[in-house]
Short mmCIF file of the C-alpha atoms (twelve columns), coordinates in Angstrom:
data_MODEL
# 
_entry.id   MODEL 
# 
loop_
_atom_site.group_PDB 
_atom_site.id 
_atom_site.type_symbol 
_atom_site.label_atom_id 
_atom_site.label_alt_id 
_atom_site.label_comp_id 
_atom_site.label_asym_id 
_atom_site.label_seq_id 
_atom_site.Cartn_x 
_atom_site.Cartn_y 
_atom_site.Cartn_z 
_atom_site.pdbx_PDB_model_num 
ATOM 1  C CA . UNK A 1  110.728 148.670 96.579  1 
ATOM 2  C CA . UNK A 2  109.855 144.802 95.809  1 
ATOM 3  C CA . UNK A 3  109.036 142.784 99.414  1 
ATOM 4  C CA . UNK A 4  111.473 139.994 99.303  1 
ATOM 5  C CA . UNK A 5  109.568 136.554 100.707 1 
ATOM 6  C CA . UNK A 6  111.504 133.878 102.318 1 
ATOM 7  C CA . UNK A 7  110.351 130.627 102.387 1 
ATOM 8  C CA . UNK A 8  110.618 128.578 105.452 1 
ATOM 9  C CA . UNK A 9  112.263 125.190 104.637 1 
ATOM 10 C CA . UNK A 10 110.994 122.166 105.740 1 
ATOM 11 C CA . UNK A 11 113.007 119.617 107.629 1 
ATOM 12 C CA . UNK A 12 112.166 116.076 106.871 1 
ATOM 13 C CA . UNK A 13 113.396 113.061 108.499 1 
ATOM 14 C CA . UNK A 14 115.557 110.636 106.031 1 
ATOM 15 C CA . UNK A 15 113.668 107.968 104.100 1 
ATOM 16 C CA . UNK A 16 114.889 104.375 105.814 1 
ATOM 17 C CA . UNK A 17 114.926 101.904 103.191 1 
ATOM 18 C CA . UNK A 18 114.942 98.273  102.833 1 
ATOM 19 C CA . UNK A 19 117.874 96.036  100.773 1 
ATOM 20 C CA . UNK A 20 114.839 94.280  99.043  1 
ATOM 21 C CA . UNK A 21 113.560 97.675  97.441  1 
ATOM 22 C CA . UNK A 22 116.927 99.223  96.202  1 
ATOM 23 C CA . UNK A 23 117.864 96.092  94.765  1 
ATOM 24 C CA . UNK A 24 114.679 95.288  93.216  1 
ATOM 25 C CA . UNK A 25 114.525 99.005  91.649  1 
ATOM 26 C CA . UNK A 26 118.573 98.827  90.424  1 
ATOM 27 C CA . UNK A 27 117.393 95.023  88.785  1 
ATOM 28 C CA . UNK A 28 114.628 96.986  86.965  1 
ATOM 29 C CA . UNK A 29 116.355 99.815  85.853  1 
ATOM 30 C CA . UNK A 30 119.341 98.139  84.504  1 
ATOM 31 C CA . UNK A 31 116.344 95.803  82.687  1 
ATOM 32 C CA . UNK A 32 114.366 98.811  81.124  1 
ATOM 33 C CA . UNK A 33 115.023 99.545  77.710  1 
ATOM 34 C CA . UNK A 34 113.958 101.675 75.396  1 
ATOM 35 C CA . UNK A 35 113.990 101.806 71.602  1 
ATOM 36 C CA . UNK A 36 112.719 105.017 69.474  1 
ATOM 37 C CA . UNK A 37 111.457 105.030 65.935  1 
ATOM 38 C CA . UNK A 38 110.388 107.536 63.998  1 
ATOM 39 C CA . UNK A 39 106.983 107.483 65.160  1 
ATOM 40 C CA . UNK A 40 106.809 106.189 69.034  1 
ATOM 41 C CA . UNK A 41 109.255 105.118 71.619  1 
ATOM 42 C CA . UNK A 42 108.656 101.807 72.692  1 
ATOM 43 C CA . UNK A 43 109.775 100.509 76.225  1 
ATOM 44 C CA . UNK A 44 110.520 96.427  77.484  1 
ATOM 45 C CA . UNK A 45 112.027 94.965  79.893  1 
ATOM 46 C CA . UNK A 46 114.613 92.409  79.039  1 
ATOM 47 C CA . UNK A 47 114.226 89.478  81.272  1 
# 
């Protein structure tokens, strides 16, 4: 019969972020754009 293997999960403690970095990284994302051709995919930010 096959051994079954359990792996033990590991608990980490919540990431505590700051105001400044989620609203810096929404800003940029909502900037990004991306356009494709037919050849490459090119990528700007709009500001």
């Amino acid at each position: 019969m096959a051994k079954i293997y359990i792996k033990k999960t590991v608990v980490e403690k919540p990431i505590k972020s700051r105001k400044e970095i989620i609203s810096f990284l929404l800003n940029y994302s909502k900037a990004l754009s991306f356009i494709k051709t037919s050849k490459m995919e090119i990528e700007f930010i709009s500001n």
